[in-house]
C-alpha positions as CSV (number, residue, x, y, z in Angstrom):
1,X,-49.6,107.1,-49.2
2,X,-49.6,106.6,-52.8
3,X,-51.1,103.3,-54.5
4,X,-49.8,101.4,-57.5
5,X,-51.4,103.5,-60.4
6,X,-51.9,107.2,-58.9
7,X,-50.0,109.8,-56.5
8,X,-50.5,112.7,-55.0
9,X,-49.5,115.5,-56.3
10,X,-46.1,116.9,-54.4
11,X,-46.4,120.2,-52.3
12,X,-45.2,123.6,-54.1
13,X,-41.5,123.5,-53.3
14,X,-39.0,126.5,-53.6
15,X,-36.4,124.4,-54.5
16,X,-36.9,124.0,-58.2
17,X,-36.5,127.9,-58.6
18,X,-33.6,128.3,-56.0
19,X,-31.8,125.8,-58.7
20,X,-32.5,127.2,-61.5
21,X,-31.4,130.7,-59.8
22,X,-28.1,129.5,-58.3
23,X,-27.2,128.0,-61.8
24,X,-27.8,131.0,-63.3
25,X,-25.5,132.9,-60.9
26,X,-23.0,130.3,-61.7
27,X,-23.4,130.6,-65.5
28,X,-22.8,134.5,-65.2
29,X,-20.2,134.4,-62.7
30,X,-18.0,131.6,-65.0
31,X,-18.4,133.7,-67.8
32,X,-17.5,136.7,-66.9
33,X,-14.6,134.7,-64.7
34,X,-13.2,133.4,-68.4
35,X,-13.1,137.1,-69.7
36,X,-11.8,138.6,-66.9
37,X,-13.8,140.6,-65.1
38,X,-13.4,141.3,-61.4
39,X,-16.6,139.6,-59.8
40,X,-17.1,136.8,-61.7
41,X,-15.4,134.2,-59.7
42,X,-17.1,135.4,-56.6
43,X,-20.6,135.5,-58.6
44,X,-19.5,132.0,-59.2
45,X,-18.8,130.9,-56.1
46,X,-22.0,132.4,-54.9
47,X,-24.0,130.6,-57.3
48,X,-22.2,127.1,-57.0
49,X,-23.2,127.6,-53.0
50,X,-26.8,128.2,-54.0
51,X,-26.8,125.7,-55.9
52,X,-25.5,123.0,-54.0
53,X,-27.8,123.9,-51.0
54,X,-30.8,124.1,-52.9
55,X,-30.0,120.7,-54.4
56,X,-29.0,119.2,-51.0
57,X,-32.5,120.5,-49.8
58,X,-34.7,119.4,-52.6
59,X,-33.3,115.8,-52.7
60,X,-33.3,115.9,-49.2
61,X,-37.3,116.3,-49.4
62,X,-37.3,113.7,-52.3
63,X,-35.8,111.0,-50.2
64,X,-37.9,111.9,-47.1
65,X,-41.2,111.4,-49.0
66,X,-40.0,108.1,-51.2
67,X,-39.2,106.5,-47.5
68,X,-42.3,107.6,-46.2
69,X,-44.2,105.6,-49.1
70,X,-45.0,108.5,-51.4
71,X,-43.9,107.2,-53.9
72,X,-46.1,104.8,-56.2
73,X,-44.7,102.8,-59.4
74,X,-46.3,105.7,-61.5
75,X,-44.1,107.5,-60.3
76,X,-40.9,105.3,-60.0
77,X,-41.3,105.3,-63.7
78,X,-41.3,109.1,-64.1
79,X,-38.3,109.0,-62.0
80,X,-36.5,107.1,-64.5
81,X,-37.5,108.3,-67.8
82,X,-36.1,111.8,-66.2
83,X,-33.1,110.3,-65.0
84,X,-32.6,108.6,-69.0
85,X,-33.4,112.4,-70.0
86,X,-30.6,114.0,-68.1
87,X,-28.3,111.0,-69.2
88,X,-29.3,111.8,-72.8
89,X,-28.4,115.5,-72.6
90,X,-25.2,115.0,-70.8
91,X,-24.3,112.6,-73.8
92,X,-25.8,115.1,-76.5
93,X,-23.6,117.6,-75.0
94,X,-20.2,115.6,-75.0
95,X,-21.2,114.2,-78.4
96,X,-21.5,117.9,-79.9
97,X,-18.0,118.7,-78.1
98,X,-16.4,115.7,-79.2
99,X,-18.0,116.5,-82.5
100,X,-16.5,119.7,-82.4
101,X,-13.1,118.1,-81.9
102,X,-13.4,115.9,-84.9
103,X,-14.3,118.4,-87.1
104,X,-11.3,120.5,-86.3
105,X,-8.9,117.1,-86.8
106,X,-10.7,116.1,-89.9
107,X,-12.0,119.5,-91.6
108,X,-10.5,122.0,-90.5
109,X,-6.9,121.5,-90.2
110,X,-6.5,120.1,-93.5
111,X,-7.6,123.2,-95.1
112,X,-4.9,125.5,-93.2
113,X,-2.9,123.3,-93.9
114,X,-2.9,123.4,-97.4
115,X,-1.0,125.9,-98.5
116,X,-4.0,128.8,-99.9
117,X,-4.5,130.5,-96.5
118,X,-1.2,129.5,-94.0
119,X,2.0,128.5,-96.2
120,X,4.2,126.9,-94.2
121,X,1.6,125.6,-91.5
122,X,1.8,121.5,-91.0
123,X,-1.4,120.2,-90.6
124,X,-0.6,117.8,-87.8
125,X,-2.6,117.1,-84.4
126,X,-1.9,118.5,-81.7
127,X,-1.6,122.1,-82.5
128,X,-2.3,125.0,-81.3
129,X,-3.5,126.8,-84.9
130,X,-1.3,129.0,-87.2
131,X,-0.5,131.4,-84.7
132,X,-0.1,129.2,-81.6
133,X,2.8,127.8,-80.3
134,X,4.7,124.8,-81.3
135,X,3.7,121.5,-80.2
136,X,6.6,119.3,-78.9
137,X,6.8,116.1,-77.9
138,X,4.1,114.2,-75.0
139,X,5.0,115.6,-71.3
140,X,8.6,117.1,-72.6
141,X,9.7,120.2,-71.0
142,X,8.6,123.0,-74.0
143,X,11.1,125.4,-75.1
144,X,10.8,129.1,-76.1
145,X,7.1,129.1,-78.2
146,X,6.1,125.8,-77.6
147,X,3.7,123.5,-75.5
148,X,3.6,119.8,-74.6
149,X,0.0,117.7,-74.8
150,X,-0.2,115.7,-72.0
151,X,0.9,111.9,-73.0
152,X,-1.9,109.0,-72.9
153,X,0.4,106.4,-71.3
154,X,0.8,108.1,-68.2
155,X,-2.1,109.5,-65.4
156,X,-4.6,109.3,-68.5
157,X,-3.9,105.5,-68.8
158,X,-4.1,105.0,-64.9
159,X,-7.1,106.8,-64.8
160,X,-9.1,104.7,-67.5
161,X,-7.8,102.2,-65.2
162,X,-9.1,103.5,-62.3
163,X,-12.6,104.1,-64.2
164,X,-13.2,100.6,-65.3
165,X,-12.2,99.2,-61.5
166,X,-14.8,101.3,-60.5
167,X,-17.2,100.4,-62.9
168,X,-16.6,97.2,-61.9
169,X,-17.4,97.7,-57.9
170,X,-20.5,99.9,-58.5
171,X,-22.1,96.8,-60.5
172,X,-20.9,94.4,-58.1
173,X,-22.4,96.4,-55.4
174,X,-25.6,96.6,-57.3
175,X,-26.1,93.3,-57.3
176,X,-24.8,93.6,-53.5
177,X,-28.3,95.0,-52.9
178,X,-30.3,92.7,-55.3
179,X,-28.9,89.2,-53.4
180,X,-29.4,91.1,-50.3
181,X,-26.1,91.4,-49.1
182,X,-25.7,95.0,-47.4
183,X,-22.2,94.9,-47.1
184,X,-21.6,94.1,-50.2
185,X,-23.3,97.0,-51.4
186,X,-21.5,99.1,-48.9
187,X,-18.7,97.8,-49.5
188,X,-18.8,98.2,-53.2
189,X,-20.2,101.8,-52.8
190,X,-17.0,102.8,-51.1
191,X,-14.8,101.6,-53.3
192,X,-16.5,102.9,-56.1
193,X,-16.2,106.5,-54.2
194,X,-12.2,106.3,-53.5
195,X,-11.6,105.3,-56.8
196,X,-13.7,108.1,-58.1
197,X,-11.7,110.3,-55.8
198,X,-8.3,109.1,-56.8
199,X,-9.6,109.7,-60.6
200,X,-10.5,113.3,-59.4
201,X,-7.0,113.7,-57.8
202,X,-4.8,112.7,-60.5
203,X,-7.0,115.0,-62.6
204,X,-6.1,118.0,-61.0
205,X,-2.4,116.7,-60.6
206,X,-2.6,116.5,-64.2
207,X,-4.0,120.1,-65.0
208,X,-1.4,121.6,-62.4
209,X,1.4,120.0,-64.0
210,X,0.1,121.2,-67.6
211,X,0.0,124.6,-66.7
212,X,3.2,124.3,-64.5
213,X,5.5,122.4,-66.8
214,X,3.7,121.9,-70.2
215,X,2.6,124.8,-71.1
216,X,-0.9,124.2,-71.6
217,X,-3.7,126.0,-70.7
218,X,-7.4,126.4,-72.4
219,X,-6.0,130.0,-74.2
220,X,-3.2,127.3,-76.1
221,X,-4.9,127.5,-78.9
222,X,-8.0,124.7,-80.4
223,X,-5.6,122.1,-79.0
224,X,-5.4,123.6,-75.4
225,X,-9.4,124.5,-75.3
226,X,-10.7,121.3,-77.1
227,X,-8.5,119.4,-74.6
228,X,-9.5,121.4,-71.3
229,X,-13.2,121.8,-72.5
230,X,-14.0,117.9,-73.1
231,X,-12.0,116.5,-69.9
232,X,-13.0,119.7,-67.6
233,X,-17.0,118.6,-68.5
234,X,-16.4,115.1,-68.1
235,X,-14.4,116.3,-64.7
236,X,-17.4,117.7,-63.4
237,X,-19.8,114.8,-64.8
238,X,-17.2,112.8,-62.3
239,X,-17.4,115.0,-59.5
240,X,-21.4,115.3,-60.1
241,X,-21.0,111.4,-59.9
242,X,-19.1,111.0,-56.7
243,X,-21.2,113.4,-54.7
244,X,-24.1,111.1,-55.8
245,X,-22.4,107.8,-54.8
246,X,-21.5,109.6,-51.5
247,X,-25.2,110.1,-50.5
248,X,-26.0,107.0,-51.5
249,X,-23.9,105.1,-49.1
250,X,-24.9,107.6,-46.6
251,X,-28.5,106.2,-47.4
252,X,-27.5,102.2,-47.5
253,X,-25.6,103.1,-44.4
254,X,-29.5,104.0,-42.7
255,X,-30.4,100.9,-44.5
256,X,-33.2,102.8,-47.2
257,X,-32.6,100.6,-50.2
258,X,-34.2,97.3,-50.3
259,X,-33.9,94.5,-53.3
260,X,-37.3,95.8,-54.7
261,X,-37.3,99.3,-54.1
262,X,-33.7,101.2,-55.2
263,X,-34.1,103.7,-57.9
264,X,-32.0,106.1,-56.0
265,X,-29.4,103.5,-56.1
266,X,-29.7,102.7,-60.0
267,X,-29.9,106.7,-61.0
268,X,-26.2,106.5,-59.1
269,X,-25.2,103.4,-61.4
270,X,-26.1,104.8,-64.4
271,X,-24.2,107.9,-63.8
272,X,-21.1,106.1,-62.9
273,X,-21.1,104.2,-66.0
274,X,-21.5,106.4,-68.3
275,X,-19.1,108.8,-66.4
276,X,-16.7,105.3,-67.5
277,X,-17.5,105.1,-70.8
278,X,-17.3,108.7,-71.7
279,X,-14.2,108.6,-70.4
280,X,-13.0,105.9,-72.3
281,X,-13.6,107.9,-75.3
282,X,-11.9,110.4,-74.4
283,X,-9.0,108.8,-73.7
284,X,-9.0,107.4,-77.1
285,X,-9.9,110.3,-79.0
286,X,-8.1,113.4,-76.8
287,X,-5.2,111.2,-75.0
288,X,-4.2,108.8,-77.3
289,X,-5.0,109.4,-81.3
């Protein structure tokens, strides 16, 4: 049992390295995946199994030993300046991509565009580059040597939608849990997790229907891999976020969270939101400018 101001130390764990292992599996396999070689989706496969199991495993354990009391405000605290870590490098890495983005828009494009090293090449957004196809007109059928972006007043606006709902209902079931009231923190929780899947689902409807009818596809040029790059990361921030919320109504389900003890809870929240407001961004920024 752990007091106030100390704990003890955790037992050596395999699970740390069987992460770390499994991503790395998953790393290779993607890469060589994208460049075609035979194995790599099965490496990747492999290593996505690894890794969820191992993580399954080792948060497992975590729970466990925070319901048996391990757990002392020491190291609540560590808890959350790791969780505002992760947060912080998820948004470092969508700032650099969405960094990436602007400086093709802004830098980039106006230079090809001006006549020294493409004459004849408009500088407008969305394009695939000199040598890329055409861009026509939001969700048209393409012709010959074109594509079509995917227009921001369609899935893209029901999903920002969808987000902020959800936003909504994991707050509200937050504060379920701080008045007490367990079902409105199940309740909440639930919702929060089918509007995440719906999200998820008109994702993927979306991605079919670009390759299927639009065209698009990450080899379209800086258009078609700035696009797929930025909302396939946020997709798996989003999917990352759902599996969370899942286990966590699992745990309020058992009844583990209490109005003075919930970190677990507010890691989920914090994910969620931002999951919300980095799509918001890029619903501005890819979608609709």
């Amino acid at each position: 049992m752990a007091s106030a101001d100390h704990y003890s130390p955790p037992d050596t764990s395999p699970w740390p390295l069987g992460a770390a292992a499994g991503l790395f599996v998953l790393a290779l396999g993607a890469g060589l995946a994208v460049n075609g070689v035979g194995p790599g989706k099965w490496l990747a496969l492999a290593g996505a199994a690894v890794t969820a199991f191992t993580v399954a495993r080792w948060f497992g354990r975590v729970i466990a030993e925070g319901e048996r009391g391990g757990y002392s405000q020491v190291v609540d605290r560590s808890f959350r300046w790791g969780m505002a870590g992760l947060l912080f490098a998820e948004a470092v890495l969508f700032t650099a991509l969405l960094g990436a983005l602007f400086y093709l828009r802004q830098l980039v494009l106006p230079v090809l565009g001006g006549g020294d090293l493409w004459s004849g090449f408009s500088a407008d957004w969305p394009t695939a580059g000199p040598r890329g196809p055409e861009a026509a007109a939001p969700d048209s059928i393409p012709g010959p040597g074109q594509f079509s972006p995917i227009g921001a007043w369609g899935i893209p606006a029901i999903n920002t939608l969808i987000l902020f709902i959800s936003a909504g209902a994991v707050v509200w079931a937050y504060w379920g849990l701080i008045r007490d009231n367990r079902a409105q923190l199940i309740t909440g929780l639930f919702l929060t997790i089918a509007l995440g899947a719906v999200f998820l689902a008109l994702q993927v409807y979306d991605y079919a229907r670009a390759y299927a009818e639009l065209n698009l596809r990450p080899a379209t040029g800086v258009y078609g891999a700035t696009f797929f790059v930025l909302t396939g990361l946020h997709a798996v921030y989003a999917l990352a976020g759902v599996g969370a919320l899942i286990v966590l109504l699992g745990r309020a389900l058992k009844g583990h969270f209490l109005p003075d003890r919930h970190f677990g809870l507010e890691a989920g929240v914090w994910q969620w939101l931002f999951v919300s407001a980095a799509w918001a961004l890029l619903f501005v920024f890819v979608y609709w400018l």
